[in-house]
C-alpha positions in Angstrom: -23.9 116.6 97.8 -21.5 115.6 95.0 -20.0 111.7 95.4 -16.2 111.7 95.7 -14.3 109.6 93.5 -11.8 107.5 95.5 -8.2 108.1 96.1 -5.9 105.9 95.1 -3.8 104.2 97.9 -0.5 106.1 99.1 1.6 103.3 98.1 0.2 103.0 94.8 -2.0 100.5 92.7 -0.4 97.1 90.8 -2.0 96.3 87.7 -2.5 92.7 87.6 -3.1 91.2 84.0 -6.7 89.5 83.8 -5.2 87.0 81.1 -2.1 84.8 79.3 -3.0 87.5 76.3 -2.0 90.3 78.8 0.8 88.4 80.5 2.2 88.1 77.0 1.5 91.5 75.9 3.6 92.9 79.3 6.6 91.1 79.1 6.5 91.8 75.1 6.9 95.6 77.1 9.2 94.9 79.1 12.0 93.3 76.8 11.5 96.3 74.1 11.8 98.9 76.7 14.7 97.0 78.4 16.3 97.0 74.5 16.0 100.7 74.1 17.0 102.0 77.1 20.0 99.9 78.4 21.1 98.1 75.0 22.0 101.4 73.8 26.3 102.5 73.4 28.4 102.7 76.4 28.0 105.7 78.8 30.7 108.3 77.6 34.4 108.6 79.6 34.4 104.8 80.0 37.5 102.7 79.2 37.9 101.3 76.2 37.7 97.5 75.8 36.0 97.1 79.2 32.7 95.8 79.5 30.3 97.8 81.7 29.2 96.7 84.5 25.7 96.8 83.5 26.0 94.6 80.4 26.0 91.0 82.2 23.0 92.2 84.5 21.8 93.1 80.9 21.9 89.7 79.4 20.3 88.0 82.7 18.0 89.9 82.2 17.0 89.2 79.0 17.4 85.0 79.5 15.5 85.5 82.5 12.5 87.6 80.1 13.2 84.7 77.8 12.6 82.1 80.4 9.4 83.9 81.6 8.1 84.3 78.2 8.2 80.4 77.8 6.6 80.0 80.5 3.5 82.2 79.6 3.1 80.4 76.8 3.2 77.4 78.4 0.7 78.6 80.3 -1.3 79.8 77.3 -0.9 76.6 75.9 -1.9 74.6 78.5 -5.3 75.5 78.3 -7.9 74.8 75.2 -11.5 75.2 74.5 -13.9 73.2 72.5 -16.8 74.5 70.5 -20.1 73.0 70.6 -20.4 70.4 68.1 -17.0 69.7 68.0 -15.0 66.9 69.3 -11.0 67.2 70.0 -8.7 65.0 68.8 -5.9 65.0 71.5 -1.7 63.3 70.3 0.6 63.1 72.7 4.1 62.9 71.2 2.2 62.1 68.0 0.0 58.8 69.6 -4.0 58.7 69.6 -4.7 59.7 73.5 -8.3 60.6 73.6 -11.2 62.6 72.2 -12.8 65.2 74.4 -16.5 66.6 74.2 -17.0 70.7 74.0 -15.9 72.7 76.7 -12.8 73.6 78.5 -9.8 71.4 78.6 -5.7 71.2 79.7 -3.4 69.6 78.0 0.8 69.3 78.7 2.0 72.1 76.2 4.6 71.2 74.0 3.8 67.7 74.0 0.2 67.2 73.3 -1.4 68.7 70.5 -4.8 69.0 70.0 -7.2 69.0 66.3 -10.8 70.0 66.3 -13.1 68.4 64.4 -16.5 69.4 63.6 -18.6 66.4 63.8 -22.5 68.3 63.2 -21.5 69.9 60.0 -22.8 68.6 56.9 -20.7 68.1 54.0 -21.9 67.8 50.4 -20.1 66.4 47.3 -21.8 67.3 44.0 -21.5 65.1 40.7 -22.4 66.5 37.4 -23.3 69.9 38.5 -22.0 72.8 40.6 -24.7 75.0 42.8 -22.2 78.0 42.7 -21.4 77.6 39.2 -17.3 78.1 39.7 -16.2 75.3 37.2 -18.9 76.2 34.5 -17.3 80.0 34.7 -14.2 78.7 34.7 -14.4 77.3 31.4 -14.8 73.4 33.3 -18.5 73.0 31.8 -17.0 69.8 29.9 -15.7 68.8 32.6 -18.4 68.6 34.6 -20.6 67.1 31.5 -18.2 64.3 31.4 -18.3 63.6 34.8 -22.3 63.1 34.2 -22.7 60.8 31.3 -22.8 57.0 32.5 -23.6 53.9 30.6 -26.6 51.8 31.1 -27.4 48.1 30.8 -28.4 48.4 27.6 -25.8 50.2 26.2 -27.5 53.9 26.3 -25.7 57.4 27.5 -27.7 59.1 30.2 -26.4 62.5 32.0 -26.7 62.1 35.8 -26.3 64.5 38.1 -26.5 63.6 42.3 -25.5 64.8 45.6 -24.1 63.0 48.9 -24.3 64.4 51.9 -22.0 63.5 55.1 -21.3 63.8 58.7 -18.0 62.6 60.7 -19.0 59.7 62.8 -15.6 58.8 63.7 -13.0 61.9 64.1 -10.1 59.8 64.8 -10.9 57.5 61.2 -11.8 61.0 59.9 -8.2 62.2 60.4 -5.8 59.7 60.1 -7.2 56.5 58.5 -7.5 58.0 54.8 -5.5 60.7 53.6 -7.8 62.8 51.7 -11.5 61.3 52.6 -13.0 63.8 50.6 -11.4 62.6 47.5 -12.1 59.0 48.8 -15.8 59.8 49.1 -16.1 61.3 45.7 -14.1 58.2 43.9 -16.3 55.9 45.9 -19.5 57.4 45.2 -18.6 57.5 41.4 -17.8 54.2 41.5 -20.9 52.7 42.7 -23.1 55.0 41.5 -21.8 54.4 37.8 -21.9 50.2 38.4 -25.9 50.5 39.8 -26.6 52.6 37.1 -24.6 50.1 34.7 -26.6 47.4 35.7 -30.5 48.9 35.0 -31.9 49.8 31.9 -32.5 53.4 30.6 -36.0 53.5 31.4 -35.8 52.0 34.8 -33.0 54.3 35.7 -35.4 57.8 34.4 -38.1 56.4 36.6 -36.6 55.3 39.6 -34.5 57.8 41.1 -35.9 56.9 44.8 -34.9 53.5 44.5 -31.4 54.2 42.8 -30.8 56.4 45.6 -31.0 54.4 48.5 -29.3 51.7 46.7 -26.5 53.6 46.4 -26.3 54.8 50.1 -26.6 50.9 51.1 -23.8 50.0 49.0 -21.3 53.7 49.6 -22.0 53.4 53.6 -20.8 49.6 53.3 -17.8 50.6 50.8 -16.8 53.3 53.4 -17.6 51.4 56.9 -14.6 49.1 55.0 -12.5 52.0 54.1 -12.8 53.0 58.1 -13.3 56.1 56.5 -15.3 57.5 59.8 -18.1 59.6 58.0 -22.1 58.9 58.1 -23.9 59.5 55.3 -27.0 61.4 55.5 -28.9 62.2 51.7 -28.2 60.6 48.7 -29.8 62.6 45.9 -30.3 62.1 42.0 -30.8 66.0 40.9 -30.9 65.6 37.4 -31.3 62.9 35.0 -31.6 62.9 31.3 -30.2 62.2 28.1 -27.4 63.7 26.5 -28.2 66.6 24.4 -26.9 65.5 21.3 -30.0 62.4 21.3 -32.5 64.5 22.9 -34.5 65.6 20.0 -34.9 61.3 19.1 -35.4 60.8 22.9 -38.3 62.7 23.1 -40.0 61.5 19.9 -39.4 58.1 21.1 -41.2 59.5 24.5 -44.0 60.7 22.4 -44.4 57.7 20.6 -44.4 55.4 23.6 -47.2 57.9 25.6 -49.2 57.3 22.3 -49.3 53.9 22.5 -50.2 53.9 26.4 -53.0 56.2 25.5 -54.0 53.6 22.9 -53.7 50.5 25.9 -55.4 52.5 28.0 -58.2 53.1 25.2 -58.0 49.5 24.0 -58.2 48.4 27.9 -61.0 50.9 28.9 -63.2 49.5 26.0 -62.7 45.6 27.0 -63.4 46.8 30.3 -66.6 47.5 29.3 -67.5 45.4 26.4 -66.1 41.9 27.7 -68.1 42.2 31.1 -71.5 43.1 29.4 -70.8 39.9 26.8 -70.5 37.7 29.7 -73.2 39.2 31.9 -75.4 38.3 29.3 -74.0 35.3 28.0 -74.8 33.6 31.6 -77.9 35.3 31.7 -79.0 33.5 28.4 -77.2 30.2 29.9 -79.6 30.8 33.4 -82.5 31.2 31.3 -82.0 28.0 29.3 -81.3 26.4 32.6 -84.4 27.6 34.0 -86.5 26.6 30.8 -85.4 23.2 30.8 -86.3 22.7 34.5 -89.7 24.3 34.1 -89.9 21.6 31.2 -89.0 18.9 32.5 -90.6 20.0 35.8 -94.0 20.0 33.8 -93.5 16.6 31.8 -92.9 14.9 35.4 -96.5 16.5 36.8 -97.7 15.8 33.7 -96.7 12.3 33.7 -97.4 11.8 37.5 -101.0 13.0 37.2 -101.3 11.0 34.2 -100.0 7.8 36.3 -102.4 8.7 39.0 -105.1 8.8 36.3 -104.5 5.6 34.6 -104.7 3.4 38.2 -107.8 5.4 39.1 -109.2 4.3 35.7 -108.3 0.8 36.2 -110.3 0.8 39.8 -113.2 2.2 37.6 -113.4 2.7 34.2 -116.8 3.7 33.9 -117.3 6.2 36.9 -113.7 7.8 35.5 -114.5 7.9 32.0 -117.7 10.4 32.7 -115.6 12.1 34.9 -112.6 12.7 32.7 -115.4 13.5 29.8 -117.0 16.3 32.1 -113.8 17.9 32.8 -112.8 18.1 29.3 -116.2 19.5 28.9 -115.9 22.1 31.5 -113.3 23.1 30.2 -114.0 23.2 26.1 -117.5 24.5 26.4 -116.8 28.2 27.9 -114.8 28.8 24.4 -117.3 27.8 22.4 -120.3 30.3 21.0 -122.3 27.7 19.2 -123.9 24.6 20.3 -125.8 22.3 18.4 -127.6 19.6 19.7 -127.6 15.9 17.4 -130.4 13.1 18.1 -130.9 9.5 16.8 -133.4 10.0 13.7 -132.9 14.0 13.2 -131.8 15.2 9.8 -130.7 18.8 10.6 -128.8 19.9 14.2 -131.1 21.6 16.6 -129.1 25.3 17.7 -128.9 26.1 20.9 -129.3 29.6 22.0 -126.0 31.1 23.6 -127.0 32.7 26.6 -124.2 34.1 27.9 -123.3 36.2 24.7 -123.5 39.9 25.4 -126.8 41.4 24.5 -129.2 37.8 24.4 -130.3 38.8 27.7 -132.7 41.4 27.7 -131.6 44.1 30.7 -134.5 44.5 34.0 -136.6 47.6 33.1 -135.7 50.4 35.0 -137.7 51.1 37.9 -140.4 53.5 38.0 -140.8 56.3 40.7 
């Protein structure tokens, strides 16, 4: 069974508007049809120079439209909406009231007024260069090249090229401490950017772009904390730093010329490295072994001397019994060297040899054994 749509009631349906939009929009009807139908000419057979009837009811009307259509806007006005990552910025007759977060707010209508800020945006300045490339089109390449070059300490052009980055910290400083606070964040940033710079040497200032950096958002975040300028800054940045092009062909032979003579330190240092240690290893070795020469020397001469001492008063007890003895050992120990003995007596003209025994091949070898 098919449904059936409902029936309107019999006494008809009002069309309520949903919205100030559509509260606008139907009295914006109401006054043009009320225009064309009954501001038209007189009805004809009236009098003339008599007003019609109609006409006053005409003009109440219209004040009382007028009346109504003040008061939607009021309405419509009364009523404001902030985004998410916003913050409002509310005046009432022109005075600081209050800020409000994101959401839906009221506010008196024509007497508050209300300025958005957006305080998670991130704004950049560029210095020296343009990511979209407008000013260089625009014939302002010279312009921007100018805005690069600063002077160093000692007295050098360099092209520099960097970036700041900022946030609104403070939307009521933001908007009515400093007229233009991006114009006062681009003079500031020039100017200590350009005095850091003007205080280093050329070389520092090529190799050191981390350290300039945050040496320049120390100092701009101070300068603009002063200024109540009501921004954060986020990224300071060195993009591009070089020499102008006029002096770069005699900048980079001067660059060659100074890696040449680091690869010769590091040549000249590599070989000390490994000359001067082996000198000195063995000089001290030569200085440990005369050190331990002249202990084993002097070492001996003090045995030597001690054994002699020991001798002597052994001697001196008895001279006789010591003298063989000192003979025999000198004996014992001559003898084994020598490989001919002769043997001298009293009365004998010619020395009587004595066989050496223990020479090699004097001994006859035992017979083998027979089976």
């Amino acid at each position: 069974m098919a449904s059936q749509e409902p029936q309107p009631p019999p006494w008809g349906r009002r069309n309520r508007p949903q919205g100030p939009e559509e509260i606008l929009a139907q009295l914006l009807k109401k006054i043009e049809n009320f225009f064309n139908n009954e501001g038209g000419p007189p009805p004809s057979g009236g009098e003339p120079g008599k007003t019609p009837d109609n006409m006053l009811a005409g003009v109440g009307k219209v004040a009382a439209f007028a009346v109504a259509l003040l008061v939607a806007f009021a309405i419509y006005g009364s009523f404001y909406k902030i985004a998410p990552g916003e913050v409002g910025v509310v005046l009432r007759f022109g005075r600081f009231l209050n800020l409000t977060q994101p959401g839906l707010h009221m506010k008196i209508p024509y007497i508050d007024t209300v300025t958005k800020v957006d305080v998670k945006q991130v704004r950049r300045l560029e210095f020296g260069f343009r990511e979209t490339e407008v000013m260089a089109l625009n014939g302002d390449r010279d312009a921007l090249e100018k805005e690069a070059l600063t002077l160093t300490a000692d007295k050098n052009v360099i092209n520099v090229a960097w970036s700041v980055q900022y946030t609104v910290s403070d939307p009521y400083n933001f908007l009515f401490k400093i007229r233009n606070v991006e114009q006062a964040i681009r003079d500031a940033s020039e100017s200590v950017t350009r005095r850091i710079i003007g205080n280093m040497d050329f070389d520092y200032v090529l190799s050191n772009r981390e350290l300039l950096a945050g040496d320049v958002k120390q100092e701009l975040q101070a300068l603009l904390n002063t200024l109540e300028a009501g921004v954060s800054l986020g990224t300071v940045q060195f993009r591009d730093i070089n020499p102008p092009d006029s002096v770069k062909p005699a900048f980079n032979e001067v660059n060659e010329a100074d890696q040449d003579m680091k690869r010769l330190v590091n040549e000249a240092e590599a070989t000390y490295n490994k000359v001067i240690p082996k000198a000195r290893g063995d000089a001290k070795k030569m200085v440990e072994e005369a050190h331990g020469y002249a202990a084993t020397r002097v070492n001996t001469a003090k045995g030597e001397t001690e054994r002699y001492l020991a001798i002597l008063k052994e001697y001196r007890n008895a001279q006789d019994v010591t003298r063989r003895r000192m003979y025999l050992e000198t004996m014992q120990g001559v003898l084994p060297s020598v490989k001919n003995i002769y043997v001298m007596t009293k009365g004998q003209n010619a020395p009587l040899p004595l066989i050496n025994l223990s020479e090699k091949g004097l001994v006859p070898e035992p017979a083998p054994k027979s089976n």
